[in-house]
C-alpha positions as CSV (number, residue, x, y, z in Angstrom):
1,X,99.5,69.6,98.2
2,X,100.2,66.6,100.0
3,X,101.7,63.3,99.1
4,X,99.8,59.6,99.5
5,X,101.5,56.5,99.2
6,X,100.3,52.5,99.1
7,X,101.9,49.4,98.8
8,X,99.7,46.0,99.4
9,X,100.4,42.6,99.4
10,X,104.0,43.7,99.3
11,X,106.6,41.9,101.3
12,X,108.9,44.9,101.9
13,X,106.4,47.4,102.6
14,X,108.0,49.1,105.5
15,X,111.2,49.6,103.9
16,X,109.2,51.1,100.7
17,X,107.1,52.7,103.0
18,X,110.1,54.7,104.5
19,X,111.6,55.3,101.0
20,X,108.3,56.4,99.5
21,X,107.6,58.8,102.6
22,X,111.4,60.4,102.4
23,X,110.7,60.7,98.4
24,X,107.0,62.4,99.3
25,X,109.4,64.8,101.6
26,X,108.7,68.4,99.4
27,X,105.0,68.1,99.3
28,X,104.8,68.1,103.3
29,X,106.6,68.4,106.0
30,X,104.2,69.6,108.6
31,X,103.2,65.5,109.8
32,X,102.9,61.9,108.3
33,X,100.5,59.5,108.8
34,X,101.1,55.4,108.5
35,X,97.9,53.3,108.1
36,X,98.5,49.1,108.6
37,X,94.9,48.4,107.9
38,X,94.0,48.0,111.6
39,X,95.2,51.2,113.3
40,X,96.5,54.7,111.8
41,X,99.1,56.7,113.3
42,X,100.2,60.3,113.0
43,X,103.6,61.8,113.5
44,X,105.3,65.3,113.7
45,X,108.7,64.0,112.4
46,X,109.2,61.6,109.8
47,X,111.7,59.6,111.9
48,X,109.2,59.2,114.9
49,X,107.7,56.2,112.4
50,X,107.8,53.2,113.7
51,X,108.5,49.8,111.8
52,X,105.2,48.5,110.9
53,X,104.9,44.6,110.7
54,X,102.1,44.5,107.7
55,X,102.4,43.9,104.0
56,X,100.0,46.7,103.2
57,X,100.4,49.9,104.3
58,X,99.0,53.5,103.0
59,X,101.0,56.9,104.4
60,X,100.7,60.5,103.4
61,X,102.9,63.6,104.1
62,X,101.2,66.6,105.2
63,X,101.1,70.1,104.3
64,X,99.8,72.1,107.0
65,X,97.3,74.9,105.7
66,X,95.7,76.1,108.8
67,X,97.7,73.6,111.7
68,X,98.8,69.9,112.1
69,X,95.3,68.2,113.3
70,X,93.7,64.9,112.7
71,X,90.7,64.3,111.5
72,X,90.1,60.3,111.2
73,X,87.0,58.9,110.3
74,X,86.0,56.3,112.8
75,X,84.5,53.5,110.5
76,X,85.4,50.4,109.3
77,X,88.5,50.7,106.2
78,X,90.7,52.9,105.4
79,X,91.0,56.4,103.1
80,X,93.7,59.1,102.6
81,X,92.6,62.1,101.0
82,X,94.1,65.3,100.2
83,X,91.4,67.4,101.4
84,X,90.5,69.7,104.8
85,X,87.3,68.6,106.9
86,X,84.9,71.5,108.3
87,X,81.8,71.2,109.8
């Protein structure tokens, strides 16, 4: 199972953002992904996160069933779901 985190309209999201993320740590370590509501980003180590200048932000640790892969949906918003995507 993976973890997903959101803070909005939050002054301090980064810095809860990183907490949250350490805190989500046991239910993924395979990748994390940091969303500022313009772009999202993945990364293979949690320390690879840059400091994002937004007040809302949405993340999510990953665990890895079949391999470490993205799969964004290229329209307008935002989601993250616990779920694999198959065609």
């Amino acid at each position: 199972m993976c973890g997903i985190v959101g803070f909005f309209n939050c002054t301090d999201a980064q810095k809860k953002m990183d907490l949250a993320l350490a805190m989500l740590l046991n239910r993924g370590k395979d990748g994390f992904g940091v969303g500022d509501g313009k772009k999202i980003e993945h990364f293979k180590l949690l320390k690879d996160i840059p400091s994002l200048k937004s007040n809302c932000l949405i993340g999510h640790t990953l665990h890895s069933v079949v391999s470490f892969v993205s799969q964004p949906l290229q329209e307008q918003g935002m989601i993250v779901a616990n779920c694999e995507l198959y065609n």
